[in-house]
ROKELO-158722 format. One record per atom (N, C-alpha, C): residue in one letter; x negated, y, z negated; chain. Coordinates in Angstrom, 2 decimals. Each point is the difference from the previous one (the first is absolute). Example, Ala and Ser with C-alpha at 12.3 -4.5 7.8 and 13.67 -1.06 7.14 Angstrom:
<nodes>
 rest    east   north      up kette
    a  -13.19   -5.69   -7.80     A
    a    0.89    1.19    0.00     A
    a   -0.90    1.20    0.00     A
    s    0.35    1.05    0.72     A
    s   -0.82    1.19   -0.06     A
    s    0.77    1.09   -0.73     A
</nodes>
This chain:
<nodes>
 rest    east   north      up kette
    x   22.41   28.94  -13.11     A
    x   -1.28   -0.58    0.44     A
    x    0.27   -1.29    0.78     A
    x   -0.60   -0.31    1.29     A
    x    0.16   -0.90    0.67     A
    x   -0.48   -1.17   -0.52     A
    x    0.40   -1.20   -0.28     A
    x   -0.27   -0.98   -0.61     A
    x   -1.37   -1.19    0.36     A
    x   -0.46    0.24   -0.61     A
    x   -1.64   -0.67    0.69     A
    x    0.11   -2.00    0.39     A
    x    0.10    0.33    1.43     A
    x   -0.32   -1.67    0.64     A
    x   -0.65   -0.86   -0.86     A
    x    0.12   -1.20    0.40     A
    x   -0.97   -1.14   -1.21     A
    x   -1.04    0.06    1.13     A
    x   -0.29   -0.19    1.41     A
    x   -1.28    0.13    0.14     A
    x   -0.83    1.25   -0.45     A
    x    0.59    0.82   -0.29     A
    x   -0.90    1.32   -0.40     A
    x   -1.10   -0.09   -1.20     A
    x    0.40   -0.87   -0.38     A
    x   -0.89    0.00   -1.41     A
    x   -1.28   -1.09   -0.04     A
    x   -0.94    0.27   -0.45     A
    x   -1.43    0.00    0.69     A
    x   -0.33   -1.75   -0.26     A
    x    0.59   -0.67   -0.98     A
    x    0.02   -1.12   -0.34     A
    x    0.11   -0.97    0.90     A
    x    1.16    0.34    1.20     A
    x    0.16   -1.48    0.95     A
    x   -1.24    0.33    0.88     A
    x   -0.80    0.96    0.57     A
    x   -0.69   -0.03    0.40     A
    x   -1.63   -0.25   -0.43     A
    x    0.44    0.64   -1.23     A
    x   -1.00   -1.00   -1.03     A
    x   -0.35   -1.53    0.35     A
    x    1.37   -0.70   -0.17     A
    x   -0.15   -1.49    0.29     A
    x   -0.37   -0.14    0.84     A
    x   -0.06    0.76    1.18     A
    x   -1.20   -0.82    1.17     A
    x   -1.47    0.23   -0.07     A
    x   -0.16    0.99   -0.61     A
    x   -1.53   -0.59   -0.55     A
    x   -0.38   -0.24   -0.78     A
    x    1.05   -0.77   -1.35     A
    x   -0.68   -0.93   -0.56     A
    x    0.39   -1.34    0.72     A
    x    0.76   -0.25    0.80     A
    x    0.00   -1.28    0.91     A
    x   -1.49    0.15    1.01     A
    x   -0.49    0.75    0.67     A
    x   -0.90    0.09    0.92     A
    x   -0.94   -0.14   -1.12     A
    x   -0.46    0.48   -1.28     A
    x   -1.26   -0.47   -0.15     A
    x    0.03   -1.41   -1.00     A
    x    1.79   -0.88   -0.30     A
    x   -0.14   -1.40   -0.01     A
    x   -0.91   -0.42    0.88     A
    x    0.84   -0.13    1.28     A
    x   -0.84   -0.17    0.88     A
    x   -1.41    0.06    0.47     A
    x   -0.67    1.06   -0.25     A
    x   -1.53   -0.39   -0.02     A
    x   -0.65   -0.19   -1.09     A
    x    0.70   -0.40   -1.11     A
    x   -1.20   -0.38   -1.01     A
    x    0.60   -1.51   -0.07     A
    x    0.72   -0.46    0.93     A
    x    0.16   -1.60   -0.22     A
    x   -0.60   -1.13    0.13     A
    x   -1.33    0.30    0.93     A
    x   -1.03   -0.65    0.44     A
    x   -1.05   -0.58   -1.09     A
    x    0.06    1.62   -0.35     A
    x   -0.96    0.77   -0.83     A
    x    0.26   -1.39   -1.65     A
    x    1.29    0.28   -0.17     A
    x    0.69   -0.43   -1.41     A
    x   -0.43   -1.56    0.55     A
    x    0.72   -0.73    0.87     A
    x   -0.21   -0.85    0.19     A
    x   -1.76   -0.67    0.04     A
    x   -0.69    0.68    0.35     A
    x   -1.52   -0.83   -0.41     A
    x   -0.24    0.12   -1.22     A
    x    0.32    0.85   -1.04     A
    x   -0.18    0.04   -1.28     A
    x    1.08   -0.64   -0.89     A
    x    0.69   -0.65    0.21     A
    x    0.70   -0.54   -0.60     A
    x   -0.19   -2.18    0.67     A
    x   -0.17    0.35    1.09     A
    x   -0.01   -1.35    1.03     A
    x   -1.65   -0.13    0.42     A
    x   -0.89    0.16   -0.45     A
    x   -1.20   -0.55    0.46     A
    x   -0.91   -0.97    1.67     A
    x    1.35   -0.70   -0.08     A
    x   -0.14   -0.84    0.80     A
    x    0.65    0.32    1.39     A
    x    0.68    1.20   -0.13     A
    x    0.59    0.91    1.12     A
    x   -1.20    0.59    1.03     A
    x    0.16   -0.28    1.23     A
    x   -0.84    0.64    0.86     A
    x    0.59    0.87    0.84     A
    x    0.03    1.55   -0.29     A
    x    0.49    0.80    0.71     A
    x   -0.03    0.39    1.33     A
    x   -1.34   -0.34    0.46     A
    x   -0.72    0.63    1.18     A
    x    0.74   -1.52    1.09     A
    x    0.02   -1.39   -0.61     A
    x    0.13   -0.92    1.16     A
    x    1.68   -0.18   -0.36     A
    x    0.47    0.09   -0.83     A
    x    2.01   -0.49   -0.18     A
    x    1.00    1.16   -0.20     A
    x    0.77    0.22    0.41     A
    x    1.13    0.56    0.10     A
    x    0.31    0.69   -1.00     A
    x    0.76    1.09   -0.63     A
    x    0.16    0.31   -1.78     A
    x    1.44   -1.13    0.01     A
    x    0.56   -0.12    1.07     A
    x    1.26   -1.08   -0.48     A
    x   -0.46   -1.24   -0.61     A
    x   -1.09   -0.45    0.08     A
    x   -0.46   -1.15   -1.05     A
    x    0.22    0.05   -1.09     A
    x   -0.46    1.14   -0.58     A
    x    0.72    0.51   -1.34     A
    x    1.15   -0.51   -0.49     A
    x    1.23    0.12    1.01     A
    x    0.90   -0.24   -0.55     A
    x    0.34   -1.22    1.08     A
    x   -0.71   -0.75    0.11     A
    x    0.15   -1.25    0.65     A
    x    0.93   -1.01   -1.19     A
    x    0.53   -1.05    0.64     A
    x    0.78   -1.11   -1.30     A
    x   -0.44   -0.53   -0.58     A
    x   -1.41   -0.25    0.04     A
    x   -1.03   -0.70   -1.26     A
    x   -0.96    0.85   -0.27     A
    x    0.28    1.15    0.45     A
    x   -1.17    1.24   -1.03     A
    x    0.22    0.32   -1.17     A
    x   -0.91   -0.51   -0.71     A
    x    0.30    0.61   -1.86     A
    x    0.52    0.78   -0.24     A
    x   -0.33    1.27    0.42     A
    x    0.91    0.83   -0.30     A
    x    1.34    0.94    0.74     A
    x    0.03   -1.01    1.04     A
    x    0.95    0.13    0.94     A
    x    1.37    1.20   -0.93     A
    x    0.42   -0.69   -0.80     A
    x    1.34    1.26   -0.72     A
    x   -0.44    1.17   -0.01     A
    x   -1.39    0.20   -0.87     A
    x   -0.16    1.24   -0.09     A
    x   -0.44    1.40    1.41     A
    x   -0.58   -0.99    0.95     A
    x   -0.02    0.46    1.01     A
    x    0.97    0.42    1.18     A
    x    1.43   -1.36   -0.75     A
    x    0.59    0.75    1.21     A
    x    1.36    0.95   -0.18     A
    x   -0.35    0.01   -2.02     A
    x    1.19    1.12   -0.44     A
    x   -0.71    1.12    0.50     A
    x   -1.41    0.02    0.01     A
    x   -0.74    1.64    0.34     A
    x    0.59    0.05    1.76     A
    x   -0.57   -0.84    0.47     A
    x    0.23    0.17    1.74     A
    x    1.53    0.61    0.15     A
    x    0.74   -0.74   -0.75     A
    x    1.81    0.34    0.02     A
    x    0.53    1.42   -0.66     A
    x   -0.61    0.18   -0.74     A
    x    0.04    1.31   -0.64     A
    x   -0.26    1.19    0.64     A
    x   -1.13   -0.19    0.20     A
    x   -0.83    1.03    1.11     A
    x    0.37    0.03    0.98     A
    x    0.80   -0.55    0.59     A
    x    0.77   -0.38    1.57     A
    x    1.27    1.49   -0.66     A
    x    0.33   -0.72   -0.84     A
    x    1.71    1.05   -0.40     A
    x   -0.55    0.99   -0.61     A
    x   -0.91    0.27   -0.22     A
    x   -0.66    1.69   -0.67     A
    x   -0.37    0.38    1.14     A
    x   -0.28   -0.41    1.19     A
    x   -0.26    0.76    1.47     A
    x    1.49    0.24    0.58     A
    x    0.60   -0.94   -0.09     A
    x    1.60   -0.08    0.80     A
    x    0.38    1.22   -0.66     A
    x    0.26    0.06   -1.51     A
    x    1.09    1.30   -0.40     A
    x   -1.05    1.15    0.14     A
    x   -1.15    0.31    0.74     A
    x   -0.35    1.26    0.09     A
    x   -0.08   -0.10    1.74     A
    x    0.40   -0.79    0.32     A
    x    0.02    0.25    1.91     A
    x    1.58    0.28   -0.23     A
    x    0.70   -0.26   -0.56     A
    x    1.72    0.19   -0.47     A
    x   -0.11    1.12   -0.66     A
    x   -0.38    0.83   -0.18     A
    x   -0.40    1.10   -0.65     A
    x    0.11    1.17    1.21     A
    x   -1.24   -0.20    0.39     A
    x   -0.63    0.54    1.44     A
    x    1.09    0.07    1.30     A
    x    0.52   -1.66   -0.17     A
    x    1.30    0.66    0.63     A
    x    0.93    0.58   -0.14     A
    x    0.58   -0.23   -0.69     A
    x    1.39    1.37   -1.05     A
    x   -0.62    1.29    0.22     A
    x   -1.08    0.40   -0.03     A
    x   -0.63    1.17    0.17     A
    x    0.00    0.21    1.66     A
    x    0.27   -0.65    0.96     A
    x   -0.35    0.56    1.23     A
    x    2.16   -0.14    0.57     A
    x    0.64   -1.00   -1.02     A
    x    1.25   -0.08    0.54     A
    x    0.63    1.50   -0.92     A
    x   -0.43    0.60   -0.89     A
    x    0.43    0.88   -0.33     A
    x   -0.57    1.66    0.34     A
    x   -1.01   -0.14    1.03     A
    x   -0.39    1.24    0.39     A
    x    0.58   -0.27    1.78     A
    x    0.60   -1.00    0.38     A
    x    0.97   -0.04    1.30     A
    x   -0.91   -0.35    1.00     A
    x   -1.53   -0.39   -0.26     A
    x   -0.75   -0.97    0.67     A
    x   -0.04   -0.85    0.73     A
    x    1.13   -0.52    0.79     A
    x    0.17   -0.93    0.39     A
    x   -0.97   -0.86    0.55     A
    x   -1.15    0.51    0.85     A
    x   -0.68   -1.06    0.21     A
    x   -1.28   -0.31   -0.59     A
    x   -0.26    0.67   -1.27     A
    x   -0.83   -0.35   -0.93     A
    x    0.74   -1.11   -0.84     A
    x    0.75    1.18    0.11     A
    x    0.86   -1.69   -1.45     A
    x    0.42   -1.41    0.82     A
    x   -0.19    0.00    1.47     A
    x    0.02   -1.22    0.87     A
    x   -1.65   -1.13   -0.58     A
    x   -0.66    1.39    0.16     A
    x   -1.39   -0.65   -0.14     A
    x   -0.10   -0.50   -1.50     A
    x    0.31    0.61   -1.07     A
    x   -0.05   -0.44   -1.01     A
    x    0.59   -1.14   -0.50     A
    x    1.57    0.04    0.57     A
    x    0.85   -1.19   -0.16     A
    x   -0.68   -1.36    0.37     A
    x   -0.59    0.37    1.14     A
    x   -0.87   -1.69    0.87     A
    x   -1.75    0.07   -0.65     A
    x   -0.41    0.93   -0.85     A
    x   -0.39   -0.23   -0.80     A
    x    0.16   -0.90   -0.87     A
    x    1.26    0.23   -0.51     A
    x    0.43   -0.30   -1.42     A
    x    0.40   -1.28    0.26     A
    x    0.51   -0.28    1.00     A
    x    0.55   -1.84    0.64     A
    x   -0.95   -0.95    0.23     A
    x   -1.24    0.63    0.80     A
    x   -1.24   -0.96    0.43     A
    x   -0.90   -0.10   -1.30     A
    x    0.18    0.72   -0.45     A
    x   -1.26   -0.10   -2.11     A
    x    0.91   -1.33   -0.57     A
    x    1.30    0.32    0.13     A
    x    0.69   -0.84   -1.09     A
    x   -0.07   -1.65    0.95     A
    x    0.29    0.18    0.99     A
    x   -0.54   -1.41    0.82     A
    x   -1.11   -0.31   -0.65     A
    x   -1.30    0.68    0.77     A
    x   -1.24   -0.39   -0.65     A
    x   -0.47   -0.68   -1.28     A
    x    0.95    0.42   -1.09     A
    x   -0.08   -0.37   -1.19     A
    x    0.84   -1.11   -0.35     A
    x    1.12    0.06    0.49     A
    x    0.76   -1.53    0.19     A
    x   -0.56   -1.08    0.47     A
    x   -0.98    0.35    1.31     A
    x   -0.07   -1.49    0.75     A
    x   -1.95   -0.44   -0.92     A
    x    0.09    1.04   -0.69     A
    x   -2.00   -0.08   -0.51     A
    x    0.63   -0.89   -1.61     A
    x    0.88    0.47   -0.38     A
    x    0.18   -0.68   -1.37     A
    x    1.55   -1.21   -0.18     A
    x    0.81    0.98    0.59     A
    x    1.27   -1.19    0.06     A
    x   -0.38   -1.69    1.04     A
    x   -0.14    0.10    1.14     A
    x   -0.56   -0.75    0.90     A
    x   -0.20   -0.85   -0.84     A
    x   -0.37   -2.05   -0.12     A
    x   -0.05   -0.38   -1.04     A
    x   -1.22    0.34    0.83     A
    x   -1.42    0.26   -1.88     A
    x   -1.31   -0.06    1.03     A
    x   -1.31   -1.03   -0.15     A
    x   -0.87   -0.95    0.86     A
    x   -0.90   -0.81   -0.06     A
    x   -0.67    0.26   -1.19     A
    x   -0.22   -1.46   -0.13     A
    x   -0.80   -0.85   -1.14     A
    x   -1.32    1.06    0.56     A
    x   -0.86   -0.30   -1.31     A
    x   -1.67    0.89    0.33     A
    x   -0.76   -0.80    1.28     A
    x    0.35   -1.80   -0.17     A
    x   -0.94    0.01    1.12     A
    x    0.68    0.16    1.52     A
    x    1.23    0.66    0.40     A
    x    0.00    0.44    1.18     A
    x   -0.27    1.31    0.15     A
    x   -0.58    0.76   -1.02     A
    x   -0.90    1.60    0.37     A
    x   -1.20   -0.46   -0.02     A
    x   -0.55   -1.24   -0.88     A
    x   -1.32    0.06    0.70     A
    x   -0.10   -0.96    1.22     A
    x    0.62   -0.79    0.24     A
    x   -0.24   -0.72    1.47     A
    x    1.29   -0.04   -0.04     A
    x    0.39    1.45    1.24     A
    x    1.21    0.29    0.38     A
    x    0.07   -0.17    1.45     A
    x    1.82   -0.54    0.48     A
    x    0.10   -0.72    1.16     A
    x   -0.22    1.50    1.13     A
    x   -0.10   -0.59    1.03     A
    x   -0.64    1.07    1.23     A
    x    1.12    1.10   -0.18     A
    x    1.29    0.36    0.33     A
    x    0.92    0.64   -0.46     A
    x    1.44   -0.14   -0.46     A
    x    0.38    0.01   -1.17     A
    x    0.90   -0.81   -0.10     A
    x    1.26    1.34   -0.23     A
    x    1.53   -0.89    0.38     A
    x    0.95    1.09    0.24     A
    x    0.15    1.47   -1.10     A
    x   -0.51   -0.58   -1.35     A
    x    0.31    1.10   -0.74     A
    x   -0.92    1.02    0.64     A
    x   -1.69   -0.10    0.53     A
    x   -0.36    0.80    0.50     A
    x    0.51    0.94    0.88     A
    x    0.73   -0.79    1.10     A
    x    0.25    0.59    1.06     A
    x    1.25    0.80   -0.36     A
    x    0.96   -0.16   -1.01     A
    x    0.85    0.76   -0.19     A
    x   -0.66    1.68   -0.80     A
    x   -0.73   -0.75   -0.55     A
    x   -1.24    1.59   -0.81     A
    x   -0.51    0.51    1.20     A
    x   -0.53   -0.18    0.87     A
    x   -0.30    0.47    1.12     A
    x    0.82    1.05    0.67     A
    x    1.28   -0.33    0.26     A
    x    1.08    1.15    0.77     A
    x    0.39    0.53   -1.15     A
    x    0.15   -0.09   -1.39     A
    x    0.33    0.86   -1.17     A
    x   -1.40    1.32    0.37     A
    x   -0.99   -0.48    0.03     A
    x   -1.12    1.01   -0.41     A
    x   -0.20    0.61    1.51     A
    x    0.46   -0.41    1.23     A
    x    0.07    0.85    1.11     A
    x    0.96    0.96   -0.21     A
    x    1.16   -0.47   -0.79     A
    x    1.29    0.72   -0.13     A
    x   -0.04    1.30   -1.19     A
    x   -1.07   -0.46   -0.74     A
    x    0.02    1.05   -1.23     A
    x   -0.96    1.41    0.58     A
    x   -0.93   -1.23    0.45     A
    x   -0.90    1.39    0.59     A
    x    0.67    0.86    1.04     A
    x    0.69   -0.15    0.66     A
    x    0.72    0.27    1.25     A
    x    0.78    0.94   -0.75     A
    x    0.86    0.15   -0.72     A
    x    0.78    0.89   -1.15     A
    x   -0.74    0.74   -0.86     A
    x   -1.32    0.21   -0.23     A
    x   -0.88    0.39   -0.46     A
    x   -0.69    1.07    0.81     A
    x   -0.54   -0.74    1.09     A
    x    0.03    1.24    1.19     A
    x    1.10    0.86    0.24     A
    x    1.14   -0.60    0.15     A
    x    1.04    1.21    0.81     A
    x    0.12    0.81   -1.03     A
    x   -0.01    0.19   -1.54     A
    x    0.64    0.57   -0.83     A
    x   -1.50    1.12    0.06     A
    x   -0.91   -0.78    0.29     A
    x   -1.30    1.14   -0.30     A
    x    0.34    0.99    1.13     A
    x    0.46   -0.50    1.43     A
    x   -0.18    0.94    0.78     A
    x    2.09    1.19   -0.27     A
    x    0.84   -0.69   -0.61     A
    x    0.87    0.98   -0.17     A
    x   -0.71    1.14   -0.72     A
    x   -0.80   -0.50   -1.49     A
    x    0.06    1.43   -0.91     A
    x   -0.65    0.43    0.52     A
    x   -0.77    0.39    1.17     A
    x   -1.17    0.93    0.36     A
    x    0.88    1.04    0.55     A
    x    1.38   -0.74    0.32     A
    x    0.98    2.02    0.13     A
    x   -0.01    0.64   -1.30     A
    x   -0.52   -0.89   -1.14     A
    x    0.16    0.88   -1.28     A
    x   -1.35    0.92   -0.33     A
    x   -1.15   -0.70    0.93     A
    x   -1.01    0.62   -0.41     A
    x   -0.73   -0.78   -0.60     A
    x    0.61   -0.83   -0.58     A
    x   -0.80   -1.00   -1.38     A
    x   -0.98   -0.96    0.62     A
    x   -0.99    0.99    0.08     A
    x   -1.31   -0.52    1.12     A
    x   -0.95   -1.18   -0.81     A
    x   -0.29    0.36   -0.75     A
    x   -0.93   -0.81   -0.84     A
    x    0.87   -1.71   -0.79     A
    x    2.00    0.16    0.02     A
    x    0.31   -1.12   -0.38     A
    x    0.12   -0.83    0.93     A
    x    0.07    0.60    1.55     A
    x    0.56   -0.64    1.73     A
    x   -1.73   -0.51   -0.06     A
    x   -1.16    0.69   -0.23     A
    x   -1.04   -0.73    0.68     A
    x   -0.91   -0.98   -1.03     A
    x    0.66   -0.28   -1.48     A
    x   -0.64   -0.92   -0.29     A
    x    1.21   -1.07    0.32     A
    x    1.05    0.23   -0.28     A
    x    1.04   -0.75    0.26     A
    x   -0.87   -1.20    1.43     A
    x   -0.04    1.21    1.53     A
    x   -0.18   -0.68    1.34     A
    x   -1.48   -0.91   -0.31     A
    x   -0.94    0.41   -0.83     A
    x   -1.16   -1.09    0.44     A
    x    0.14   -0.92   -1.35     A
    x    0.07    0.33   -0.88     A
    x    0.86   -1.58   -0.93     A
    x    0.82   -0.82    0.40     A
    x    0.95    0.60    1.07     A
    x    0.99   -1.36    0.41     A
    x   -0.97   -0.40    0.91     A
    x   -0.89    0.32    1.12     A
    x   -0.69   -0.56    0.94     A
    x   -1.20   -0.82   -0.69     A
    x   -0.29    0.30   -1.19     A
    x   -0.89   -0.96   -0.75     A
    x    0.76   -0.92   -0.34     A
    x    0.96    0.05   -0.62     A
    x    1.20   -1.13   -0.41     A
    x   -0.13   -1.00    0.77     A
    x    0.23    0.37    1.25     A
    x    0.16   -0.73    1.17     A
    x   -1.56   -1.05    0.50     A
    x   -0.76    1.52    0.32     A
    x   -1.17   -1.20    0.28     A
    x   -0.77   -0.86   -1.03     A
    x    0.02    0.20   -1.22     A
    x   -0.46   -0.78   -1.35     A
    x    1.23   -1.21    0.04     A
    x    0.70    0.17    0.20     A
    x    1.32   -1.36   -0.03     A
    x   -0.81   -0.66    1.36     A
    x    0.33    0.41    1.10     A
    x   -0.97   -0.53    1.06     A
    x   -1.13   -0.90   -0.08     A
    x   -0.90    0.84   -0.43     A
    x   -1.39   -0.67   -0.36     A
    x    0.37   -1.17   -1.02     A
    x    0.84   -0.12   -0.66     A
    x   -0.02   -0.75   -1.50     A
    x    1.00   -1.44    0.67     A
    x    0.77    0.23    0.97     A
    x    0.78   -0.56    1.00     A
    x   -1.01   -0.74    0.19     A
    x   -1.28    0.28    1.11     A
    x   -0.91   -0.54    0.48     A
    x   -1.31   -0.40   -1.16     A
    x    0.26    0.26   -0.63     A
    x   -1.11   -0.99   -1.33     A
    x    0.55   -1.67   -0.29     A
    x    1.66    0.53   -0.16     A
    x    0.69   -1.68   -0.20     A
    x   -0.14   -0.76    1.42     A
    x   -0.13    0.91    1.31     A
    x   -0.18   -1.20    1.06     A
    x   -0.92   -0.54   -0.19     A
    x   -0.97    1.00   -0.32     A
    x   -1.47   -0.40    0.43     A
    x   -0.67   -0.78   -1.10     A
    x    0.33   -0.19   -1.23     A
    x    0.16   -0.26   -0.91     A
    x   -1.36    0.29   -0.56     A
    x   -0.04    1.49    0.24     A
    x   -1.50    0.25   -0.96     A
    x    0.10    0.59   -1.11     A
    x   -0.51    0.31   -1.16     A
    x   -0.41    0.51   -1.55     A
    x    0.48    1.10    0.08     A
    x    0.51    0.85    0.99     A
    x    0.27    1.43   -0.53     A
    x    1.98    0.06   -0.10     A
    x    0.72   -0.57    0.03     A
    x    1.35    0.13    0.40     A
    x    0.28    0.68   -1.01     A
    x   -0.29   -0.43   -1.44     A
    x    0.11    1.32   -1.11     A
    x   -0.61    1.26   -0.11     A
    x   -0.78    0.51    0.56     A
    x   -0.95    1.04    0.44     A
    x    1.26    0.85    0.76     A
    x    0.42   -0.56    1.03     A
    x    0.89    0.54    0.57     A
    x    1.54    0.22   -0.32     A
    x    0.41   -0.83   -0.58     A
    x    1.20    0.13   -0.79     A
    x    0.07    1.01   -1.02     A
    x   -1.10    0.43   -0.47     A
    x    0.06    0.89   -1.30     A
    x   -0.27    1.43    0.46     A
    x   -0.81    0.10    1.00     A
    x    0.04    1.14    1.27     A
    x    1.25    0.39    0.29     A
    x    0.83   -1.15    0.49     A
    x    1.48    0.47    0.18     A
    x    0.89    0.27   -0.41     A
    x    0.16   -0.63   -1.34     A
    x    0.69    0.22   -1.28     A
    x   -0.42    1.10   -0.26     A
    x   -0.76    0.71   -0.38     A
    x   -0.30    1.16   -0.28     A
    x    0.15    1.19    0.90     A
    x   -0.41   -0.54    1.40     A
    x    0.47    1.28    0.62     A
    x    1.51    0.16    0.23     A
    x    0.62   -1.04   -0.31     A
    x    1.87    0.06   -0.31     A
    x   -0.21    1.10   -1.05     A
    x    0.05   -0.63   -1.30     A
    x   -0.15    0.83   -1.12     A
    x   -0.17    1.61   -0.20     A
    x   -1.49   -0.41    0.85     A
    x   -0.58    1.70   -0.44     A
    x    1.18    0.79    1.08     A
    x    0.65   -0.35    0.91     A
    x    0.82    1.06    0.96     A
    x    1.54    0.24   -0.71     A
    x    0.40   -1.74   -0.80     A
    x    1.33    0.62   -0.90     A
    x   -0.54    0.91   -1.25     A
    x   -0.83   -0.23   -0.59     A
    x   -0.30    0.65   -1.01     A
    x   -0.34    1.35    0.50     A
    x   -0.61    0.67    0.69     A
    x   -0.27    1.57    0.20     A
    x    1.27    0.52    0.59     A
    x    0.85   -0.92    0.58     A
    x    1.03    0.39    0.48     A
    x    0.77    0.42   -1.29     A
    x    0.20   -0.81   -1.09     A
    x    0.12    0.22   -1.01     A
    x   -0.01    1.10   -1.07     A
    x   -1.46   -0.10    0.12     A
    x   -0.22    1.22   -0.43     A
    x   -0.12    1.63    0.42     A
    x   -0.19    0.30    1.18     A
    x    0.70    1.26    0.91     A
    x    1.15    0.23   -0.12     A
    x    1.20   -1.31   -0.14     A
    x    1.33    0.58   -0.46     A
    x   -0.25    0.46   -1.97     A
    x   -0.54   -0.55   -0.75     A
    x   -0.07   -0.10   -1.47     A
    x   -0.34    1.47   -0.28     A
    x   -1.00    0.58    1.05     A
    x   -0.65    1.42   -0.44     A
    x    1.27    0.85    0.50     A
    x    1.11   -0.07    0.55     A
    x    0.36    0.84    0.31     A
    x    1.84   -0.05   -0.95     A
    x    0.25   -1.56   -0.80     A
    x    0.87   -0.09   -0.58     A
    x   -0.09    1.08   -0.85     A
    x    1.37   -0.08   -0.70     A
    x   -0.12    1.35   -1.40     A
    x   -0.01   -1.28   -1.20     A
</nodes>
């Protein structure tokens, strides 16, 4: 009997959606636990801002959930380098590089005191480095949607293509809330965070239904 891969087994892909729905109930957790949290006008990185109360607990979840998405995009890839894929498993790999950025420069980065998310400077460098991360993720997000459509895998290529393009324009818009400095920049941030999420997580789970 041929010896069964470690991505094969339904668990690492598991971990990306219980990382994707960290991710959207963090908002959620955070007003019920933080009161004084305003979702719709601040960032969810306030949360784990350096004088947020509960900054630890928020940003072992953010960190966690970052590496329960990583080992099921590491998953996903082993699965496309072992069926001789080459340029899926390209797409997956720069997947798997631009998420783990993303999550480095959102939590490692040292990150602002609470009052520079609520009166935050016009753009400051950590932004602009999140900026070409999230052109770069989405960008790897697209190409990988448009490889598997030689597989057929119609329904994972086309939520995949308009989640990363939401990714994109919800980061955008949320971009332009901190210029403009109006009440919605969290409105939009959580739009985007989520449409990250919901595209690793189904990605996730389309590989999970098909593990043994």
């Amino acid at each position: 009997m041929q010896q069964q891969q470690w991505w094969q087994h339904k668990i690492y892909f598991g971990l990306g959606v219980v990382g994707a729905l960290t991710y959207f109930l963090e908002s959620i957790v955070g007003v019920l636990v933080w009161p004084a949290y305003q979702p719709l006008a601040h960032p969810i990185a306030i949360l784990a801002a350096q004088d947020a109360p509960h900054r630890v607990g928020f940003l072992i979840a953010q960190v966690v959930a970052g590496i329960m998405i990583a080992i099921a995009l590491a998953a996903i890839w082993s699965y496309h380098q072992f069926q001789h894929e080459r340029r899926m498993a390209q797409g997956s790999l720069a997947m798997l590089f631009s998420f783990i950025m993303w999550v480095l420069v959102n939590n490692v980065w040292p990150n602002f005191t609470m009052v520079n998310y609520v009166v935050p400077e016009n753009f400051p460098a950590k932004n602009i480095v999140m900026a070409v991360i999230i052109v770069g993720l989405a960008a790897a997000m697209l190409y990988y949607a448009k490889q598997i459509q030689k597989l057929n895998w119609w329904s994972l290529s086309n939520v995949l293509t308009v989640l990363a393009l939401l990714f994109v324009i919800f980061s955008v818009l949320e971009f332009g809330m901190q210029l403009l400095n109006w009440p919605l920049r969290g409105f939009f941030d959580i739009l985007a965070t989520d449409s990250l999420a919901l595209g690793l997580g189904f990605s996730s789970w389309y590989f999970m239904r098909q593990a043994i």
